[in-house]
C-alpha positions as CSV (number, residue, x, y, z in Angstrom):
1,X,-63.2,-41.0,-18.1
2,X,-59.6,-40.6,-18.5
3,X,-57.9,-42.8,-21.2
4,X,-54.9,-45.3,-19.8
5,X,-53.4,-44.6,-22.9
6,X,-53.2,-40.6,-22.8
7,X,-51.9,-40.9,-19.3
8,X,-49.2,-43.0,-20.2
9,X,-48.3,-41.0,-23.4
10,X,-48.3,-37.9,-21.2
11,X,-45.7,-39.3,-18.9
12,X,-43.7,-40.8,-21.1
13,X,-43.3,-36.7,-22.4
14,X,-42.6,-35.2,-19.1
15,X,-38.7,-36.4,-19.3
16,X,-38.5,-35.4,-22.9
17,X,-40.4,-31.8,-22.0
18,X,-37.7,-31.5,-18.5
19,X,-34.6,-32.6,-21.2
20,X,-36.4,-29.5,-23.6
21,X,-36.3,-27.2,-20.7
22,X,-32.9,-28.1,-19.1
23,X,-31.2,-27.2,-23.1
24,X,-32.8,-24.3,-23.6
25,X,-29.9,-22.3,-24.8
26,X,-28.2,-19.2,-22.9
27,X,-27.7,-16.5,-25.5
28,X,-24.7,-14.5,-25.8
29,X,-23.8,-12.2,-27.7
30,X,-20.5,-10.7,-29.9
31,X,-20.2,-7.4,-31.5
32,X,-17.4,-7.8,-34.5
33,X,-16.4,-5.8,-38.0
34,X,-17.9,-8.4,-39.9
35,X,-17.8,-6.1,-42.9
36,X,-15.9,-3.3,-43.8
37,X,-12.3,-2.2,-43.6
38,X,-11.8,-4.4,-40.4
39,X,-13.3,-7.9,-41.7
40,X,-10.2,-9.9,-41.6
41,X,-10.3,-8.7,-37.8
42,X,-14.2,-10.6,-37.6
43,X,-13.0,-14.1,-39.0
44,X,-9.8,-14.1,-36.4
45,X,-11.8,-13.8,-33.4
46,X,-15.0,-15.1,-34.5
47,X,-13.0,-18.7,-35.3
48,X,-11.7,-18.4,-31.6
49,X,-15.4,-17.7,-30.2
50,X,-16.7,-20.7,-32.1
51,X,-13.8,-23.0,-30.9
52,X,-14.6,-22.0,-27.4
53,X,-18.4,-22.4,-28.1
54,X,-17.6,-25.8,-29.4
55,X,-15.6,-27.4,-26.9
56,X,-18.0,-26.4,-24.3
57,X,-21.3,-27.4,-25.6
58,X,-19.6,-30.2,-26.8
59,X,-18.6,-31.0,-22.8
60,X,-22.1,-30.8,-21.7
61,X,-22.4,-26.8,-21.8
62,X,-23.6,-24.6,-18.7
63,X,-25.0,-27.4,-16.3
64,X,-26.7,-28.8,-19.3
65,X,-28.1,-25.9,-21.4
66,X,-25.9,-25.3,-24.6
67,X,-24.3,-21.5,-25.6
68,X,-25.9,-19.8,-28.4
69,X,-24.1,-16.8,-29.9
70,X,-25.6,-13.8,-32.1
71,X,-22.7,-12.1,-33.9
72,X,-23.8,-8.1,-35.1
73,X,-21.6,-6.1,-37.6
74,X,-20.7,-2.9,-36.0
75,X,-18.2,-1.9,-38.9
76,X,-15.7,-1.0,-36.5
77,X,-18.2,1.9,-35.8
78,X,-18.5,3.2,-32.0
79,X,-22.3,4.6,-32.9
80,X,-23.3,1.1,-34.4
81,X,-21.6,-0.6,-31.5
82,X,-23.7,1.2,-29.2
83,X,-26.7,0.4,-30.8
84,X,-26.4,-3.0,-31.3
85,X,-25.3,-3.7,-27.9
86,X,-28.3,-2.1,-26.6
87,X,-30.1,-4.8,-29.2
88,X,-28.5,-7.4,-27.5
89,X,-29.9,-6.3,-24.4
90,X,-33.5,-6.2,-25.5
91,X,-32.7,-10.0,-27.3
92,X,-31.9,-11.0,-23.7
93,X,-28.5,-11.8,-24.2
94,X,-26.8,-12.9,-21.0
95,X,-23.2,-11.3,-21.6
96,X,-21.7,-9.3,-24.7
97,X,-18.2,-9.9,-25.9
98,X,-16.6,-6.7,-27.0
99,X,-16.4,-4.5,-29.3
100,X,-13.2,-4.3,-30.5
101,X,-11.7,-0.7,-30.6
102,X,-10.8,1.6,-27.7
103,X,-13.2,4.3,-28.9
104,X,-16.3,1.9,-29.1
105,X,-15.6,-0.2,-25.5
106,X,-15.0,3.4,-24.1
107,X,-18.6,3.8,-24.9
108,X,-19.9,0.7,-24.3
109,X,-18.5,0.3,-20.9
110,X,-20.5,2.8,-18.9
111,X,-23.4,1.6,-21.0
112,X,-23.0,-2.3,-19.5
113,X,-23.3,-0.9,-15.9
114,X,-26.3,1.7,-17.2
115,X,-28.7,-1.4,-18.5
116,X,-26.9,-4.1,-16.3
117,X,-25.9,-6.0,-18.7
118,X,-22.0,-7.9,-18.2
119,X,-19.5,-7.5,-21.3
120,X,-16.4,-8.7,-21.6
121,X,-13.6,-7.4,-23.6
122,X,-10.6,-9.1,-24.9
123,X,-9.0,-6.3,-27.0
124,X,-9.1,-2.4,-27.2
125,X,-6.4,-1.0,-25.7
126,X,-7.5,2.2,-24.1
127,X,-6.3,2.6,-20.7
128,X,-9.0,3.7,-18.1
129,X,-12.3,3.7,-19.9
130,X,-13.5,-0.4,-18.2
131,X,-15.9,0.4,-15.5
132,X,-16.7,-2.3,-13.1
133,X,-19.1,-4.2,-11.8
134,X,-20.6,-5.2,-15.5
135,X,-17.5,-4.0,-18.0
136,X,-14.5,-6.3,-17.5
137,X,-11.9,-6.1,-20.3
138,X,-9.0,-9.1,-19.8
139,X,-6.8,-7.7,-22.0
140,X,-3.5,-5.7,-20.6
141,X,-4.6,-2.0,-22.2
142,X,-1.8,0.6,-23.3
143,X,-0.8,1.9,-19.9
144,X,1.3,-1.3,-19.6
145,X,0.7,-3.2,-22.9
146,X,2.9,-0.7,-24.7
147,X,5.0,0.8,-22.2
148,X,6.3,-2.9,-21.5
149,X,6.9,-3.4,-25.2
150,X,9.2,-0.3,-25.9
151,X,11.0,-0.9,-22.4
152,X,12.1,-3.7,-24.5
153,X,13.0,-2.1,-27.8
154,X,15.0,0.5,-25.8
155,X,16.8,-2.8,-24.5
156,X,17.6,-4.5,-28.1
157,X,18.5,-1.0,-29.2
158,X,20.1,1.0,-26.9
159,X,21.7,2.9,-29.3
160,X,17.8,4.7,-30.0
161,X,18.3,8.5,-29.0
162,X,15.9,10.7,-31.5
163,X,12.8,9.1,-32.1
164,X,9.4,10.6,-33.9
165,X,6.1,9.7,-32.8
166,X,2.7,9.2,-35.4
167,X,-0.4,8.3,-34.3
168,X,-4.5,8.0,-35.3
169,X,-5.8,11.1,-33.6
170,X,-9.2,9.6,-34.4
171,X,-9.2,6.5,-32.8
172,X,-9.3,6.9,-29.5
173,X,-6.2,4.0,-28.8
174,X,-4.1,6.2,-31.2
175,X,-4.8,9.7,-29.4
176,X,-3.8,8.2,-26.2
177,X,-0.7,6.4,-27.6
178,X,0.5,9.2,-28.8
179,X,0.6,10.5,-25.3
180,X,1.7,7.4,-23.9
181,X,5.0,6.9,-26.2
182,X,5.4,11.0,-25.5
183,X,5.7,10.0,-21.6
184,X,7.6,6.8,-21.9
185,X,10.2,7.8,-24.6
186,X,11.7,10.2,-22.3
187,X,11.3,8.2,-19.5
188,X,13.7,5.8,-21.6
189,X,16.2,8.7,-22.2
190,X,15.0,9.2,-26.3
191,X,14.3,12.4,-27.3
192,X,11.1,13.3,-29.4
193,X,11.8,15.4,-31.9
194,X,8.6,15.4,-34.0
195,X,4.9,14.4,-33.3
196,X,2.9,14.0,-36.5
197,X,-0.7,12.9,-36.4
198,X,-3.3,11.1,-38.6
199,X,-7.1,9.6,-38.8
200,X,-8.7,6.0,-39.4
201,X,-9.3,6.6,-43.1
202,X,-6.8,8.7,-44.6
203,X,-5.2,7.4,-47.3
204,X,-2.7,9.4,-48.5
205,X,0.1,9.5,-46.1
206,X,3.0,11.3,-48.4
207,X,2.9,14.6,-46.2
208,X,2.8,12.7,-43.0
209,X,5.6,10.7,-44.6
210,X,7.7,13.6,-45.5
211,X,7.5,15.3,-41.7
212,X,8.6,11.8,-40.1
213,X,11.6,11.7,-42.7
214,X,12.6,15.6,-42.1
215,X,12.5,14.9,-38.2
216,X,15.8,12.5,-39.0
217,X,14.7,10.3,-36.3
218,X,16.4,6.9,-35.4
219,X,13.6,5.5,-35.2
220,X,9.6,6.0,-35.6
221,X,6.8,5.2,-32.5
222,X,3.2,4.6,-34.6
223,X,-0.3,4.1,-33.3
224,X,-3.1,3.0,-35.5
225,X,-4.8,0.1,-37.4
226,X,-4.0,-1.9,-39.6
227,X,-5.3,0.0,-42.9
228,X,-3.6,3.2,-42.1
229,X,-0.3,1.6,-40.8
230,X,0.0,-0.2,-43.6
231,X,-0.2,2.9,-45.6
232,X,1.9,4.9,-43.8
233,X,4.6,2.0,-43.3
234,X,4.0,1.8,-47.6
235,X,4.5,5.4,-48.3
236,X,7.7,5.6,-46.0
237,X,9.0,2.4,-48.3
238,X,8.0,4.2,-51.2
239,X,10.3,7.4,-49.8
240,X,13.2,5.8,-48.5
241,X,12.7,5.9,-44.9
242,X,14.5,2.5,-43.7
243,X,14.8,3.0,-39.9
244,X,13.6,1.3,-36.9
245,X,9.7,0.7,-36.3
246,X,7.8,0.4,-33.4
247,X,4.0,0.0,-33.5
248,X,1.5,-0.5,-30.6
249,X,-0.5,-3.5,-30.6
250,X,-2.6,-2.3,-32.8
251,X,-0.9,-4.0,-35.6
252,X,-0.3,-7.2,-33.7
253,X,-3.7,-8.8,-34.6
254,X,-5.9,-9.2,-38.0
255,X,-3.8,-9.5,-41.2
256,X,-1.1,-7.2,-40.9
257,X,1.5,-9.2,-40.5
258,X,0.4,-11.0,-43.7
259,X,0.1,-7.7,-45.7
260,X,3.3,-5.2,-45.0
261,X,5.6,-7.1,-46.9
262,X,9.2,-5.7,-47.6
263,X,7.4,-2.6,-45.7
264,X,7.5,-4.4,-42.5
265,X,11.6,-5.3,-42.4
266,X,12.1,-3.1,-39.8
267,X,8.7,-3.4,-37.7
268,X,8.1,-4.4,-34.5
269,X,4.8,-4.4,-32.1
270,X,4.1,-5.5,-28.6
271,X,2.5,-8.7,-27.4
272,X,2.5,-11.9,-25.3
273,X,1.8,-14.4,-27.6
274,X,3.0,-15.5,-31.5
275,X,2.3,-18.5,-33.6
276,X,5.3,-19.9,-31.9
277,X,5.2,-23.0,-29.5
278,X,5.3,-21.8,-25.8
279,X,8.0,-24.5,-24.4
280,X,6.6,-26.4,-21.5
281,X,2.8,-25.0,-22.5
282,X,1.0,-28.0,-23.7
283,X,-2.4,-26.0,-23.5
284,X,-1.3,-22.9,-24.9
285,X,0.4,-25.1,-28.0
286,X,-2.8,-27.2,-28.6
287,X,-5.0,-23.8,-29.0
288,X,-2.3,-23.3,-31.5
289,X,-2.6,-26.1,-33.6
290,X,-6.1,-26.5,-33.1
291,X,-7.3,-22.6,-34.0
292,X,-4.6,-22.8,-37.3
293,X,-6.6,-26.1,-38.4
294,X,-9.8,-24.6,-37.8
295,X,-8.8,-21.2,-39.6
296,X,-7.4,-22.7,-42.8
297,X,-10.9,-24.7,-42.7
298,X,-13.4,-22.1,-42.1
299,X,-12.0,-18.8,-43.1
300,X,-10.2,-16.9,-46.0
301,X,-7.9,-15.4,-43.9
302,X,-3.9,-15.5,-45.3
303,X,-2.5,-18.7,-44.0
304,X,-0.5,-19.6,-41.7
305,X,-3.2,-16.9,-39.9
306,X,-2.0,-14.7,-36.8
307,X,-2.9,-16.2,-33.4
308,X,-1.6,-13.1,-31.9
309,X,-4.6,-12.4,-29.3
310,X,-6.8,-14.9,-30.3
311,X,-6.4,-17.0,-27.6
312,X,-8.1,-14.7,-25.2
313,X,-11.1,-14.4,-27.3
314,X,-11.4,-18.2,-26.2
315,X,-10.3,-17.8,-22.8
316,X,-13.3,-14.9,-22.4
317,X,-15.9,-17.5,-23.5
318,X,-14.6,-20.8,-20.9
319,X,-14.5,-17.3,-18.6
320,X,-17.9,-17.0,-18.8
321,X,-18.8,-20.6,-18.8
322,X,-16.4,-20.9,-15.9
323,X,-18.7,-18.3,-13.5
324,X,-22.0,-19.6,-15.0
325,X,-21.4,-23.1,-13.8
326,X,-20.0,-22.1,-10.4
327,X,-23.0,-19.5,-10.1
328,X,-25.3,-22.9,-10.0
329,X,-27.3,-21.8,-13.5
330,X,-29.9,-24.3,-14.2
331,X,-33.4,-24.9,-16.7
332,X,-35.1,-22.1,-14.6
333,X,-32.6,-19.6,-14.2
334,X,-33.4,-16.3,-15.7
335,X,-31.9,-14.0,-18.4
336,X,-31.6,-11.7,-15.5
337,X,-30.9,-14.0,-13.2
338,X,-27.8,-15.0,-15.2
339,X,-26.8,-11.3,-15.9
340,X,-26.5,-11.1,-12.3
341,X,-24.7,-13.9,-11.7
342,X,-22.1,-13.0,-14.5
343,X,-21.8,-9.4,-13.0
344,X,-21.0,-11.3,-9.3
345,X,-17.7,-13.3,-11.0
346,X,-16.6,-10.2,-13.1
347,X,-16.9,-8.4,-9.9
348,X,-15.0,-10.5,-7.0
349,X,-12.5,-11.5,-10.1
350,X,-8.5,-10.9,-9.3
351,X,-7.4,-13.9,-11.5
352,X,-7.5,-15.8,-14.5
353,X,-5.6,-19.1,-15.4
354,X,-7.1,-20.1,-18.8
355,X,-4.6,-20.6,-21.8
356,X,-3.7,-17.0,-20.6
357,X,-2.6,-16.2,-17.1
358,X,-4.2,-13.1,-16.6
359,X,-4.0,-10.4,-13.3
360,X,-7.5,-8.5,-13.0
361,X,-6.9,-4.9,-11.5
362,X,-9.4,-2.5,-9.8
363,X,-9.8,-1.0,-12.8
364,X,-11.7,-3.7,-14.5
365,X,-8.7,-4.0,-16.9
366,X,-6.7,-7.1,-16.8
367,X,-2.4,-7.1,-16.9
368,X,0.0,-10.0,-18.8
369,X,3.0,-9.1,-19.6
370,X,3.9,-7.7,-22.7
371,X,6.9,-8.9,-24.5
372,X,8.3,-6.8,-28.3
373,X,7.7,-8.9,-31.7
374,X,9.5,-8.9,-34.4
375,X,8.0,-9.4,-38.3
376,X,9.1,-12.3,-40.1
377,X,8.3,-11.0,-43.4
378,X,9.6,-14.5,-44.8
379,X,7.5,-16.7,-43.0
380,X,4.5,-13.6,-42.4
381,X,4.6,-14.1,-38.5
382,X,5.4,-12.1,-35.6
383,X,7.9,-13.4,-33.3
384,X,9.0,-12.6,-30.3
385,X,12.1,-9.9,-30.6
386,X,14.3,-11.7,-27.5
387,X,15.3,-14.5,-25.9
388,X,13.0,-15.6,-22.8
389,X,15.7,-15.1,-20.8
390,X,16.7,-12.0,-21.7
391,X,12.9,-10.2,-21.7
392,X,11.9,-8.0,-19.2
393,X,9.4,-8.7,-16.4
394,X,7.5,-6.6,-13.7
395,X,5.0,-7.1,-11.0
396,X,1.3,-6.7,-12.3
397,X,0.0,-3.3,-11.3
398,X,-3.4,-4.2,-11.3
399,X,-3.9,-5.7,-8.3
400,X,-4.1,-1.8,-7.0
401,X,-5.3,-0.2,-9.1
């Protein structure tokens, strides 16, 4: 005989069981320097990711179920990043944001479309090496990034004629830039007149230093991260070298800015975004205000810290959110089901209007324009180099290409 009792107990559980199954969580997953030389580049994005995470659970998450992230240390390592991307595969991850570095998404990439599994990027700067359907990368590589940005120094200083180029022949962003300024310089009517090169972990810079000073350049054209830059940039101090600086975006984000000191009063970078108010851009100022409080709260990073990029690392998440809800996810869709549905959005993508207004080309790369920055060594912030009116714009290239 069946008990009254146990039947109504047993229906009075089916809603709670259906609310169980409708919040199971969709896992994501991030690959960051947590440790290392490239930590301080972990805590800036990582407090964007969470902020993102937070507003949209907080709103209901994906049609009801709730994001859960798993962050894994790569170490700014391409090897690790491979491996632990394919981890997050086997821990049924839905979509992997990043890594970080030219040299680890350029092996990555291929490797998203290989296991079918989506991941987004919203750094490295690389050109060529995102592979649609599954490898989307929103942010503007070097092939316009940079190009963009010295168009612009050329245009505060016209007077530039002799300029010497350095890079990190290591890092695969570097090696490429060094190309890239090669090509572009002369397209601006500057004249190389010395190419020196370095890797990710030298340390002492004092022969580089001494061919970039020989060369007698107006100005220098660097590509690397922050730990070498900042020791080149320190070793040319430290031998009088007090010319004009231009650095690829390399150096926008992570703690540089708060680091170079008196090194830095002739630097600039590329970018399209400062700790600066945006006039008329109430969203873009509120991610502001609302990432600097959060920062100062949950990280050790040098305050004020550097929004620089970080804004995209949010817009990737509500991205993602953004083609999971319209892709109808519900309690019963699968990991793979999901992973599909992600790959679908990447795939028909051309546009994104988040805090960022981003143009999605062919290439799986995505295009804002790039603006030069200037270091505030006073107030330790980047800002940008010339008035609005007075920066240059172009038509996105991506939509072809």
């Amino acid at each position: 005989m069946i008990d009254r009792r146990s039947l109504l107990g047993a229906a009075a559980a089916l809603p709670l069981l259906a609310r169980a199954q409708a919040a199971a969580p969709i896992r994501i997953g991030t690959i960051l320097p947590v440790t290392g030389f490239g930590a301080s580049y972990a805590a800036l994005y990582r407090t964007a990711l969470d902020l993102a995470i937070a507003d949209i659970n907080g709103s209901g998450g994906i049609n009801g179920r709730p994001l859960e992230i798993t962050v894994e240390d790569d170490q700014f390592q391409a090897p690790q990043s491979v491996l632990l991307f394919r981890k997050l595969h086997a821990n049924n991850a839905v979509t992997v944001f990043g890594p970080l570095t030219g040299t680890s998404w350029e092996s990555v990439a291929p490797l998203a479309n290989q296991m079918k599994l989506p991941a987004i990027c919203w750094t490295a700067l690389k050109s060529g090496v995102s592979a649609r359907p599954y490898a989307l990368r929103i942010h503007p590589p070097n092939d316009t990034l940079l190009v963009e940005g010295l168009a612009e120094f050329k245009k505060m200083y016209p007077n530039i004629r002799r300029v010497a180029i350095a890079g990190d022949e290591q890092e695969a962003t570097g090696s490429e830039a060094i190309q890239l300024f090669s090509q572009a310089a002369r397209e601006l009517g500057m004249t190389v007149v010395s190419t020196t090169s370095f890797q990710t972990r030298t340390t002492d810079f004092s022969a580089v230093a001494i061919a970039i000073r020989s060369a007698n350049p107006d100005a220098l054209l660097s590509s690397g991260l922050n730990a070498p830059t900042l020791g080149l940039l320190k070793e040319l101090e430290t031998q009088g070298f007090d010319k004009l600086v231009f650095c690829d975006a390399s150096v926008w984000a992570g703690g540089f800015i708060q680091t170079v000191g008196t090194a830095g009063k002739n630097l600039h970078t590329v970018g399209f975004s400062t700790n600066e108010p945006r006039p008329g851009d109430a969203r873009y100022n509120s991610f502001v205000e609302r990432y600097l409080k959060r920062s100062a709260e949950t990280t050790s990073l040098p305050q004020p810290a550097n929004v620089c990029n970080t804004s995209l690392a949010y817009d990737a998440v509500v991205l993602l959110a953004d083609i999971l809800r319209k892709g109808g996810v519900g309690p019963a869709t699968t990991t793979e089901q999901m992973r599909e549905i992600v790959k679908n959005g990447l795939q028909s993508m051309q546009r994104w209007d988040g805090i960022n207004k981003v143009a999605l080309r062919k290439s799986g790369d995505g295009h804002i324009q790039g603006h030069l920055l200037k270091a505030d060594i006073q107030q330790k912030i980047w800002r940008f180099a010339l008035p609005a009116d007075q920066r240059l714009t172009k038509p996105a290239p991506a939509a072809a290409t």
